[in-house]
Each structure stands twice: as C-alpha cells, then as structure tokens.
Backbone as a ProteinNet text record, in pm:
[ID]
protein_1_A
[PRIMARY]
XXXXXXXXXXXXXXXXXXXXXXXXXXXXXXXXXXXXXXXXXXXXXXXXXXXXXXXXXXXXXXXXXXXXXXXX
[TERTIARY]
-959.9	-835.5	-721.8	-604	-525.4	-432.8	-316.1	-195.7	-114	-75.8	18.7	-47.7	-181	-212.8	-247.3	-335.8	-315.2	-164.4	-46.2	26.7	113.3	76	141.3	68	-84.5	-144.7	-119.3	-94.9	-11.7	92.4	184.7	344.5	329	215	192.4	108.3	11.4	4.9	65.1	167	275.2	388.6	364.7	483.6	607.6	596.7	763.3	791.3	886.7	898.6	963	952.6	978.7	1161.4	1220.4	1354.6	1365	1309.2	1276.1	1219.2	1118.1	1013.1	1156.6	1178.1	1226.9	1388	1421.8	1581.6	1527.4	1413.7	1361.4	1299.4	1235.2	1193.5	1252.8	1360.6	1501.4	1429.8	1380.5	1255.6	1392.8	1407.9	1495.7	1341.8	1389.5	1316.1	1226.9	1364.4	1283.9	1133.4	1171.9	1038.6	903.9	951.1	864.7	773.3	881.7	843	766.9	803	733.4	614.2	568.3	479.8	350.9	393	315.5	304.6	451.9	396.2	313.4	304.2	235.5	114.5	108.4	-37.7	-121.1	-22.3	6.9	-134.3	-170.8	-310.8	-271.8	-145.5	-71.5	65.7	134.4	286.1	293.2	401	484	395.6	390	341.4	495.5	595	666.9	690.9	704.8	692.5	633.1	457	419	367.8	398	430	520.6	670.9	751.3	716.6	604.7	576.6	445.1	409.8	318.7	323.2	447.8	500.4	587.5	656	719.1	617.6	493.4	415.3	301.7	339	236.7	66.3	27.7	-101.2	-94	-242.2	-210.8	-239.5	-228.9	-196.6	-373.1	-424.2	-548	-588.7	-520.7	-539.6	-494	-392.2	-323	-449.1	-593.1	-728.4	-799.5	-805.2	-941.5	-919.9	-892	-946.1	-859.9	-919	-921.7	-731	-682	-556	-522.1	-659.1	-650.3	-543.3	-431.6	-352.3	-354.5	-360.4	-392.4	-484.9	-623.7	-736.3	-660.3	-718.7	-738	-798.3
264.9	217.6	249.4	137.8	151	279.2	299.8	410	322.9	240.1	158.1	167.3	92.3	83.8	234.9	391.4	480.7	567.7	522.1	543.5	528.9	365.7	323.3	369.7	391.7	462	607.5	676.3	789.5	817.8	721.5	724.8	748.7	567.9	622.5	702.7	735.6	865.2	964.8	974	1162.4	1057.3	973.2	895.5	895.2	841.4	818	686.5	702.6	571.7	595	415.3	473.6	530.5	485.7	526.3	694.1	741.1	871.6	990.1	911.1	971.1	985.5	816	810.1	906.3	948.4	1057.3	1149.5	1195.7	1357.3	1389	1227.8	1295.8	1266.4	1193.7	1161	1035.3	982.5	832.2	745.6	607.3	525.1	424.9	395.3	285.6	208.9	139.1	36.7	41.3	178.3	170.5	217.3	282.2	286	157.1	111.4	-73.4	-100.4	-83.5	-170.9	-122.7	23.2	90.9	-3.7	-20.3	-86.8	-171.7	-252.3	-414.7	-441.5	-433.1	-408.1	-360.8	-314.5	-255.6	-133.6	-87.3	-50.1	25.7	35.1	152.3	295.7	182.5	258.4	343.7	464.8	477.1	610.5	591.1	717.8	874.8	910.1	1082.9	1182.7	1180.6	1239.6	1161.2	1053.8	963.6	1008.5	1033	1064.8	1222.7	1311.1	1444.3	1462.3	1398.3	1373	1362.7	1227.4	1159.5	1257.9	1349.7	1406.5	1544.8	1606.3	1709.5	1680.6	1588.1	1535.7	1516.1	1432	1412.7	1532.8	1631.3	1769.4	1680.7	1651.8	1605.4	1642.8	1662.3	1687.9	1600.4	1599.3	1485.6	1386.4	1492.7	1371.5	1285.5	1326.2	1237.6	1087.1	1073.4	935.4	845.7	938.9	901.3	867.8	915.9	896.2	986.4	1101.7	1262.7	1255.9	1358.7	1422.8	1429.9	1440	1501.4	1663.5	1729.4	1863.5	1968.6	1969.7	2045.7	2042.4	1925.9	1932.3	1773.8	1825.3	1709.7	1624.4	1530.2	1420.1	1442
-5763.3	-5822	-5725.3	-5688.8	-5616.4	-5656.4	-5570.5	-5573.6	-5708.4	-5742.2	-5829.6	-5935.4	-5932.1	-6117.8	-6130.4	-6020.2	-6101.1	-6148.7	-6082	-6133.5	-6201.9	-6284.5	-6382.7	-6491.8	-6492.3	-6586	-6595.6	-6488.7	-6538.3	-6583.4	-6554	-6643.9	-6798	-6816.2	-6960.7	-7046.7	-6971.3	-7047.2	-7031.8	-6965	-6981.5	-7089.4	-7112.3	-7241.6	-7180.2	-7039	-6987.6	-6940.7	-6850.8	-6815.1	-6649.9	-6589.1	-6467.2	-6430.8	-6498	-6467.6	-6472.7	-6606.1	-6614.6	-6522.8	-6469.9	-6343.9	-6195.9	-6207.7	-6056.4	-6036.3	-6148.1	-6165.6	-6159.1	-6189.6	-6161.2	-6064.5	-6005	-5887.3	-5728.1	-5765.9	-5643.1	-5584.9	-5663.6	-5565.8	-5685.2	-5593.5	-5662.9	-5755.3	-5886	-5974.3	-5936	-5796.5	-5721	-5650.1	-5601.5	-5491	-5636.6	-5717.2	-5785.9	-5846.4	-5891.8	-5954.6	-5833	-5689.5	-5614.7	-5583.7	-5596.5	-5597.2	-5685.8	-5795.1	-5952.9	-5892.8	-5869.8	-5915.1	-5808.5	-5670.3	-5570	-5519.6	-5647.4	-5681.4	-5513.9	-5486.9	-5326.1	-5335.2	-5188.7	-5184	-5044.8	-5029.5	-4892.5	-4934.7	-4987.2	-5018.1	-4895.2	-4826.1	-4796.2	-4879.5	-4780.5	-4803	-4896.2	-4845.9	-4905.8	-5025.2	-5069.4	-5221	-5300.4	-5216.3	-5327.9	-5318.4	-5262.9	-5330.7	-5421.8	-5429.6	-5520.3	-5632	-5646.8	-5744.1	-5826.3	-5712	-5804.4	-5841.4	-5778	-5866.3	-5950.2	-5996.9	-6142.4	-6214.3	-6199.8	-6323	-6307.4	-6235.3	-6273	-6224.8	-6095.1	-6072.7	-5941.8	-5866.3	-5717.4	-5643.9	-5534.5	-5463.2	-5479.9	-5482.8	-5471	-5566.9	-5712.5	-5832.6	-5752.9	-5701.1	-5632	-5535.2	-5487.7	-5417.2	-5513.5	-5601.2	-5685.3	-5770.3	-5746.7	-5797.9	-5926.5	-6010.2	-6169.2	-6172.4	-6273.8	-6303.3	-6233.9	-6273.9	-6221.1	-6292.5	-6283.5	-6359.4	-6519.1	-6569.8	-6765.4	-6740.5	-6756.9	-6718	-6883.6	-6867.2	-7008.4	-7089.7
[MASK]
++++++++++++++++++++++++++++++++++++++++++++++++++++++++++++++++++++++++

C-alpha cells in the first residue's frame, strides 16, 4: 500500500482530519491533500517524520510496518 492511501487511512482512524494533522504538524493541508490524492509512494523524509510524530506511528508504518506505538 502506497504513502497516501496509508495515510489517509490513518487520519481516519485517529478521527481527525487533514487540516487538524497539517497545524500540528507545521506541514501546510496542501501538501498533505497532495500526499492522498496522489496516492504518493515517494514524500520528503522530513514530511514524513512530521507526519508521523503527530499521528504517534514510526516511520516505518508509512513502508508497510504495524502502527507500533498503539497497534489496532
């Protein structure tokens, strides 16, 4: 599974949204949206450490790997 759809599936299951994510984690909406809609398999390294210490996952959940910090 790409970087975009697993992290549109992680938005909703932590029950947020992207405006929410992208103010806490200093990433603007946009690149997020473009992250999704883009369905990207490629993002910026610092994006997504950002992106994955706001939603509490480590970086390798964004590869493949488990949630790791609070599994499902």
């Amino acid at each position: 599974m790409s970087i975009g759809k697993r992290l549109e599936e992680l938005i909703n299951y932590r029950n947020t949204n992207v405006n929410r994510v992208a103010r806490e984690a200093g990433i603007s909406p946009q690149t997020i949206y473009g992250i999704i809609k883009r369905d990207n398999t490629k993002v910026d390294i610092n994006i997504l450490m950002a992106l994955a210490k706001e939603l509490n996952v480590t970086l390798d959940f964004f590869s493949g790997g488990p949630l790791n910090v609070d599994e499902v």
